[in-house]
N, C-alpha and C positions, 0 to 999 in steps of 0.2 A: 489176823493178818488181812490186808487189803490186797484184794488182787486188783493187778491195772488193767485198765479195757486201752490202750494205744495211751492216747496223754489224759482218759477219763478215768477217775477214780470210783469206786462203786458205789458211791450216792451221786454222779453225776450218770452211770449208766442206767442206773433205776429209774432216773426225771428220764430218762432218753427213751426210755423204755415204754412202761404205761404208768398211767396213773394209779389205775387200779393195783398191780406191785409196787408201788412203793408205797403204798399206804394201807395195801393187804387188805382192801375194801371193792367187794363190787356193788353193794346195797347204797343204789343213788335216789334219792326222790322222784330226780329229772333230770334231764341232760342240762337243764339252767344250772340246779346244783352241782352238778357234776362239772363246769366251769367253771363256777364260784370256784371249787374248794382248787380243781385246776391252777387259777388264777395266784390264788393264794400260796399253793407249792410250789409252784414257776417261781414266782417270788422269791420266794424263800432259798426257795437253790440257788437262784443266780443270785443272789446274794452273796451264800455261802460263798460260791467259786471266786466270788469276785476279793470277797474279803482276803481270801486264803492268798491273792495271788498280791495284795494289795501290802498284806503283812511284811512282806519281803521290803516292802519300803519304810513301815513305822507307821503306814497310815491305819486309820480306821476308815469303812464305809463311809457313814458322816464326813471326817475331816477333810477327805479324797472329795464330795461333794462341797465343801465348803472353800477348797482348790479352786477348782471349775468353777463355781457362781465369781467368785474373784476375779479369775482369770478372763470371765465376760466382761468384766470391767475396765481391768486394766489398759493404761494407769491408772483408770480414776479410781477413788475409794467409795468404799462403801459400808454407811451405816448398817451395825447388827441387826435392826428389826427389816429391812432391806432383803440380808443374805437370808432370814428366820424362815418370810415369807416364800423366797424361791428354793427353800429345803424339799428334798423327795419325802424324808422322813420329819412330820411338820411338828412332830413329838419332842425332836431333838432338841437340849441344849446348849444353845448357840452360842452364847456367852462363855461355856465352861470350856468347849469344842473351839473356840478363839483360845482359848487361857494355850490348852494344849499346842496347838499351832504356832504358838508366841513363843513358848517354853523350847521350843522347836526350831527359833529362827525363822517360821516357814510365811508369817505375816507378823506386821506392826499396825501398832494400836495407838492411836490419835486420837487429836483432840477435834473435830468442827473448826475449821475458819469463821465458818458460818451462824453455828452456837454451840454455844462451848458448853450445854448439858449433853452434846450428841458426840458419842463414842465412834468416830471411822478407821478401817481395815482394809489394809492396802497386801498385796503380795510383796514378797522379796524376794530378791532375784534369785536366791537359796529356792525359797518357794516354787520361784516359776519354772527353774531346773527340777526338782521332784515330782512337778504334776507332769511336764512334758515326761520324761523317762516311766513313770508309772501309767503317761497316760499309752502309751507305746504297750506294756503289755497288759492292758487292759483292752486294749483295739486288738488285738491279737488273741485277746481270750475270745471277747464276743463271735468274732470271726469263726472261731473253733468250737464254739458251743450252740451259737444262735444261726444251725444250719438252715434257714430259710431263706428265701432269692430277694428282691427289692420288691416284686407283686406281692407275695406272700406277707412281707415285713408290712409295707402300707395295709394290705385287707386287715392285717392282726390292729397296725394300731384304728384304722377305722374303726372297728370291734371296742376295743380299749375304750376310744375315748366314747362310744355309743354306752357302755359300761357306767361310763361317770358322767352322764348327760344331765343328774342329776345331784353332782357334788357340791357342794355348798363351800 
């Protein structure tokens, strides 16, 4: 049985909590390490929360990203290797994550005006009604979970992107 902490479930009050409880670990090498692994649970949780809240619409993580890169476009379309490269998760495939969204009504799948070996994905207006409504409690999640002020938010991504100053 899950007990609720207010609208936090108990793997969201454990990330809220310490690190060292939810991973029942206090033997770090370093505080470096000890952010790595940070890093990497952050992640992982808000993930989770996000997925769980996303389900309620049919989406997956991925396709709710594949949403949004669209909806930066919109109207224009845009080629698959396009949305591939601006993926959070750069593992994903993007082709099959199209198929699903199609199958969905949520985008359509064209031919190039311009050449016709190149596959472009546009939203549909189905589409742009499910990301707006999902994107509504998703801005409502972050809100609730990502208790930090605007100073704290920039110092974090400072940090962040000092983290991948060396991403290739």
């Amino acid at each position: 049985m899950q007990k609720e902490f207010g609208k936090l479930d108990v793997c969201t009050y454990i990330c809220v909590v310490k690190l060292e409880q939810a991973i029942q670990s206090t033997k770090f090498k370093s505080e470096v390490q000890k952010a790595g692994l940070n890093i990497l649970y952050t992640a992982w949780w808000l993930k989770t929360v996000t997925s769980k809240e996303l389900k309620a619409f049919g989406l997956t993580h991925e396709q709710y990203n594949v949403l949004r890169i669209l909806k930066g476009s919109y109207p224009e379309q845009m080629c698959v290797k396009n949305i591939a490269c601006r993926m959070i998760e750069k593992n994903s495939n993007v082709p099959r994550i199209i198929d699903r969204l199609e199958l969905k009504k949520l985008v359509e799948r064209s031919t190039s005006a311009f050449d016709k070996r190149e596959t472009v994905i546009t939203l549909t207006e189905r589409g742009m009604r499910l990301l707006a409504e999902s994107s509504v409690k998703i801005d409502r999640l972050f809100g609730e979970v990502l208790t930090i002020s605007e100073e704290e938010g920039a110092a974090l991504n400072s940090l962040l992107e000092k983290v991948r100053e060396n991403e290739e």
